[in-house]
N, C-alpha and C positions, 0 to 999 in steps of 0.2 A: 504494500500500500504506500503510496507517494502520502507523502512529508506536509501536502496541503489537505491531503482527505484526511488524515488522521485528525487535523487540526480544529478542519469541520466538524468531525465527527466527536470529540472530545468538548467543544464548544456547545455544540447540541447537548450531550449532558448535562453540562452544566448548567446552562440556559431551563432545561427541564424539571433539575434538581432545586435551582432556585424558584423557580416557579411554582412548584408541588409546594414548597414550603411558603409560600409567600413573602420571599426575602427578594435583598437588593445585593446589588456587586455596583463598585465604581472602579476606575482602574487611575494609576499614574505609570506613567513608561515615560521611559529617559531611552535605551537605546532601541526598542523596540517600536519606537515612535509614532505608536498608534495601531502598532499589527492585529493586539491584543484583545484592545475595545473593537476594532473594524471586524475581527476574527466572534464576537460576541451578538456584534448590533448586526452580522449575516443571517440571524438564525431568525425565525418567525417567530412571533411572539413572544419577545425579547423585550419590548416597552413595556411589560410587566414585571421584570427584573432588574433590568438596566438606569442607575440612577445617572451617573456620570462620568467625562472621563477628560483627563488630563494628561498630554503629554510637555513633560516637566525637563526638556534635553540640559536645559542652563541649572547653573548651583542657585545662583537669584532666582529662576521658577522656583525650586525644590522650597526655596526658604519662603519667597511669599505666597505660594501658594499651597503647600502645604506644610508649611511651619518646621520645615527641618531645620535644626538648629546650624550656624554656622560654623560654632564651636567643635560640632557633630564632625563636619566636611573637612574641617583642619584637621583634626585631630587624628580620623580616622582616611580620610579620601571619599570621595562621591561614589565610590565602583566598593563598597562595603557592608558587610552584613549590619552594621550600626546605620547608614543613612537608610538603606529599604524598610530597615524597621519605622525609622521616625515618620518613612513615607506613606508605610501602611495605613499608621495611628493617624498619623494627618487626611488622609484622603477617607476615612472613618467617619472621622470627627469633623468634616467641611461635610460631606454628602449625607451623614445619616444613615450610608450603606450601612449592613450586616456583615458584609464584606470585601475586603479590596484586595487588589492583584497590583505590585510593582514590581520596576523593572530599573536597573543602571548598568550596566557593563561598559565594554569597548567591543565593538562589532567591526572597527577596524575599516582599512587595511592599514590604518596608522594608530599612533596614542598609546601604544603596548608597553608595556616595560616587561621589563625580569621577575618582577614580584607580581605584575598584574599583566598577565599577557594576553593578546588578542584573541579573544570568546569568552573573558572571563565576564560573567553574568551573575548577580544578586538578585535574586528575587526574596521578596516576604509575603506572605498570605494571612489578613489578617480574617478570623472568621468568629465573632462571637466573643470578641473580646482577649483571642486565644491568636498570636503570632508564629507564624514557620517560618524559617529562613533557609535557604539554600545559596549553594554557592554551586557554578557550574560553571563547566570549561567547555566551550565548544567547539568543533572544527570545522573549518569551511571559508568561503569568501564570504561576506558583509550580510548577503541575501539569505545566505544558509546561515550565518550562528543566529539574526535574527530569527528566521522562520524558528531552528529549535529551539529557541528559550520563548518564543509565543508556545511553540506546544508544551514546555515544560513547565512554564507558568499556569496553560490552561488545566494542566491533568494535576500541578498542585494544589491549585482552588479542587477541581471535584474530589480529589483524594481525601482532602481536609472537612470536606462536608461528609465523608461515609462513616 
């Protein structure tokens, strides 16, 4: 199965699993720059789930529009399991969702370092008050570490809800 059906198809659960429950998702993405939420608001009847979404690629978005602290970004780096979290808890606590999906990596072909190299992705799942974080490496050119950390993101939100 190609890499975009899986995505659809993992979306569609989700999508369905919120709905059943009558809860909400909102998303923020920095390198995934919209895959996630476009990858969600595809499914039908999705405006019963769907509260909001933000793509947050600058550290000035992260901070004004979801409250990641600055101190956060110096201390730690933007591409960090400590900003995804603050990202979660901010895109929560602006939307009202029950749930949010973030995203920061480097998807490259530039920006890499030695300690943080190119496909390196954060994600957090906040669901219920309840935070996951992941850290993922992935390989490919720009198009592909994108596309897997939208599926990796989407099947950590349905994971997080079973």
């Amino acid at each position: 199965m190609q890499i975009d059906q899986m995505i659809d198809q993992i979306a569609r659960k989700l999508v369905d699993s919120l709905c059943k429950k009558n809860e909400y998702i909102s998303t923020a993405e920095s390198c995934t720059g919209g895959m996630i939420a476009s990858s969600i608001v595809g499914v039908p009847g999705v405006s019963d789930c769907f509260n909001e979404a933000f793509v947050t690629y600058s550290n000035a978005s992260k901070i004004k529009n979801l409250g990641v602290s600055n101190a956060t970004i110096f201390k730690y780096g933007v591409v960090s399991n400590n900003v995804v979290k603050e990202m979660a808890i901010g895109v929560c606590k602006k939307t009202g969702a029950n749930m949010s999906i973030v995203t920061s990596g480097i998807a490259g072909p530039d920006g890499g370092t030695k300690e943080i190299p190119v496909g390196t992705v954060h994600m957090a799942c906040m669901y219920d008050g309840k935070i996951i974080v992941e850290r993922h490496l992935f390989k490919g050119d720009r198009a592909d570490i994108r596309k897997q950390a939208t599926l990796a993101a989407l099947e950590l939100c349905y994971n997080t809800m079973k």
